[in-house]
C-alpha positions as CSV (number, residue, x, y, z in Angstrom):
1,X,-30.9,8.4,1.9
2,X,-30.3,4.7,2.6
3,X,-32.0,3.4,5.6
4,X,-30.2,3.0,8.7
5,X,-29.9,-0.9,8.6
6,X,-28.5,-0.7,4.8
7,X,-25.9,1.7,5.1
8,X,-23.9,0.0,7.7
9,X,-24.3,-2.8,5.3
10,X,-23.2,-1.2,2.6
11,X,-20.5,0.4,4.6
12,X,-19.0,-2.9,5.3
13,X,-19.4,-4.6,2.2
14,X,-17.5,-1.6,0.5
15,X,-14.1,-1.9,3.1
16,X,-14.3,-5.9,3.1
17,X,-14.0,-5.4,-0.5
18,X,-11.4,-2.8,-0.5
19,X,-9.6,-4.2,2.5
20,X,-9.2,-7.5,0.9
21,X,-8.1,-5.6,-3.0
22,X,-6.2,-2.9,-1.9
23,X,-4.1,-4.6,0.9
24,X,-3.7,-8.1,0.2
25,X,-0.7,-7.4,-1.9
26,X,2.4,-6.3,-0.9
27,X,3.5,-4.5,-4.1
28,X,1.2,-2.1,-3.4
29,X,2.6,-0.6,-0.3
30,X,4.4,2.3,-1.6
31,X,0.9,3.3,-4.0
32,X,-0.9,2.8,-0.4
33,X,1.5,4.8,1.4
34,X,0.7,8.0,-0.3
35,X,-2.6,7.3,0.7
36,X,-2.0,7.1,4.3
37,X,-3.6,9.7,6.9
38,X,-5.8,11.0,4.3
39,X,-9.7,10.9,3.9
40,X,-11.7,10.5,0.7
41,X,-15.7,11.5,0.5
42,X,-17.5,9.8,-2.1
43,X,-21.2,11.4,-2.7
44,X,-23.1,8.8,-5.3
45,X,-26.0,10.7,-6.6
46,X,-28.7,7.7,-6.8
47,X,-27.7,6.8,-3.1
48,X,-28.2,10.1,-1.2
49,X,-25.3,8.6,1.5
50,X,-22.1,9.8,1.3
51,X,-19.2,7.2,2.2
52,X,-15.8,8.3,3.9
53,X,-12.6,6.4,3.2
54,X,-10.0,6.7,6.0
55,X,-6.8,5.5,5.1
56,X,-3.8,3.7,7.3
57,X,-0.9,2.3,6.9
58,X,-2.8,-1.4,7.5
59,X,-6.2,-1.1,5.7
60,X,-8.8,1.9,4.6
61,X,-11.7,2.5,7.0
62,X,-15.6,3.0,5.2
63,X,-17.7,4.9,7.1
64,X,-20.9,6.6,6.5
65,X,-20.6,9.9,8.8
66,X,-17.2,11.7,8.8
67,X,-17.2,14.9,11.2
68,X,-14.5,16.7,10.1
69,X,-12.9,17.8,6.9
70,X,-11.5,15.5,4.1
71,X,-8.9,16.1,2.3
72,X,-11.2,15.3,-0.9
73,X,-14.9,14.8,-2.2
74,X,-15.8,13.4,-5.1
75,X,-19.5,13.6,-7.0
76,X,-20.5,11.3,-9.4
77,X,-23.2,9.1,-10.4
78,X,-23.2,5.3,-9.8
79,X,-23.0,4.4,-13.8
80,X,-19.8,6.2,-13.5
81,X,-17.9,4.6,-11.0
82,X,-16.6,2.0,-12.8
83,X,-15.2,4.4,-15.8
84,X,-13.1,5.2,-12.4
85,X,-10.4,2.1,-12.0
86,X,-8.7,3.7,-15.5
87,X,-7.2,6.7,-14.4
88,X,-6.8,7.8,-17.8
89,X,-10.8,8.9,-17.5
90,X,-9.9,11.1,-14.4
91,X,-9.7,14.3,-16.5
92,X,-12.3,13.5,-19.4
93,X,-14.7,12.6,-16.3
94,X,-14.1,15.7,-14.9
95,X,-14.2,17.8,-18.4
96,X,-17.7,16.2,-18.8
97,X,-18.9,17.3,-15.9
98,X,-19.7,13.4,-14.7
99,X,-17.5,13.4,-11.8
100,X,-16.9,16.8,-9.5
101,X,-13.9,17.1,-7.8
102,X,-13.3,19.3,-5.1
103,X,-9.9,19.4,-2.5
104,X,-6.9,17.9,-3.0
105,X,-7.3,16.2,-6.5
106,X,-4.2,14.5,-5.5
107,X,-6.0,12.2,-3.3
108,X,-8.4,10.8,-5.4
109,X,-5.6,10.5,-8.5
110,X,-3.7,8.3,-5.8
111,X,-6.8,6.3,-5.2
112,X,-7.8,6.1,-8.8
113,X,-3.9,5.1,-9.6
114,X,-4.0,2.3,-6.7
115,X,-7.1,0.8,-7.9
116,X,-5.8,0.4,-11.7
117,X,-2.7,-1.0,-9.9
118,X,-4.5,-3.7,-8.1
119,X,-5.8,-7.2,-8.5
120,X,-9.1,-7.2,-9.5
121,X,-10.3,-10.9,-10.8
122,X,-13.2,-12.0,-8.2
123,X,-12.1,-15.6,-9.6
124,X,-8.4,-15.2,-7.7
125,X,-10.5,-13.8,-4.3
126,X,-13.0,-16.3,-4.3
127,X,-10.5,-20.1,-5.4
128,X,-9.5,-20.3,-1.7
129,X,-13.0,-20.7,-0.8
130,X,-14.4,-22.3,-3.4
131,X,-12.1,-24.1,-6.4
132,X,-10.8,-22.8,-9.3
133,X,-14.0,-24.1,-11.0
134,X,-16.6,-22.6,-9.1
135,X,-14.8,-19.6,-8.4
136,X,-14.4,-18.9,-12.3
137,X,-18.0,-19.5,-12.9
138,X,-19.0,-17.3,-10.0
139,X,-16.7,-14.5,-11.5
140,X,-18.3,-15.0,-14.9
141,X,-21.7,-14.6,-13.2
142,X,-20.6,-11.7,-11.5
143,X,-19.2,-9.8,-14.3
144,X,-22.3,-10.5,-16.4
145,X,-24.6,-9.4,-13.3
146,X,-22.6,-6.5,-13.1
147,X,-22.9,-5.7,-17.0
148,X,-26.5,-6.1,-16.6
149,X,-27.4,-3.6,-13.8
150,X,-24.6,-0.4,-15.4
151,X,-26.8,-1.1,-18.7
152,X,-29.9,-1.5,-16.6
153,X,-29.0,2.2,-14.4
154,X,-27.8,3.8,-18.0
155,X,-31.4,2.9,-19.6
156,X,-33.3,4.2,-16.9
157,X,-30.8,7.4,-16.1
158,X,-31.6,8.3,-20.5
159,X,-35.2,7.5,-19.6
160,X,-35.9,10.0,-16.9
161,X,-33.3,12.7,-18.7
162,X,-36.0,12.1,-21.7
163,X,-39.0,12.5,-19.3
């Protein structure tokens, strides 16, 4: 279970992010409008908190309670969730047993579908703030960071299967 002061953090960092991907363009409005009024759970196994996304017309809400029912939870495990912006790894995911599915499966295709559809180059996010230059380099950073901890969380999830 993450601590009280992380997961609000955590919470927050997850809807800036989405808010400012999934919104930000306009040609995404009829993907995001399929989306509207429904409610996502997302269960990561190595984080013990579940995370809610609420979604509106004008952004998605990430909370760390939800009190009633979603239309759909996914389970999964954090090496997995970025196998998850190519929808066409939705049904070998769930074959494999990596990601369990239960609700309206519909929801979480039309999540899956709107995140392949969006932007997702930190570079783009981050020149209005930065420069081109240093943006790029950051985004370079970032992926190879990234890169880094999935092989870091693979090694030691084949480690403790081993054990």
């Amino acid at each position: 279970m993450l601590t009280p002061l992380l997961n609000p953090l955590l919470t927050g960092a997850i809807e800036t992010a989405l808010n400012r991907i999934l919104y930000r363009d306009r040609a995404l409005n009829s993907a995001r409008q399929r989306l509207t009024g429904k409610v996502l759970g997302v269960f990561v196994n190595e984080i013990n908190s579940p995370i809610y996304l609420v979604f509106s017309e004008s952004r998605v809400d990430v909370l760390g309670a939800w009190e009633d029912n979603t239309d759909c939870s996914v389970t999964t495990r954090l090496s997995v969730l970025p196998e998850l912006r190519d929808r066409q790894q939705l049904t070998a995911l769930i074959r494999s047993g990596d990601l369990n599915v239960e609700g309206d499966i519909q929801v979480v295709q039309q999540f899956i579908g709107l995140l392949d559809l969006a932007e997702w180059d930190p570079a783009e996010l981050l020149a209005p703030y930065t420069g081109d230059i240093v943006a790029q380099g950051m985004s370079q950073f970032l992926r190879k960071g990234a890169s880094f901890i999935a092989t870091a969380v693979n090694v030691s999830s084949s480690t403790l299967v081993k054990r």
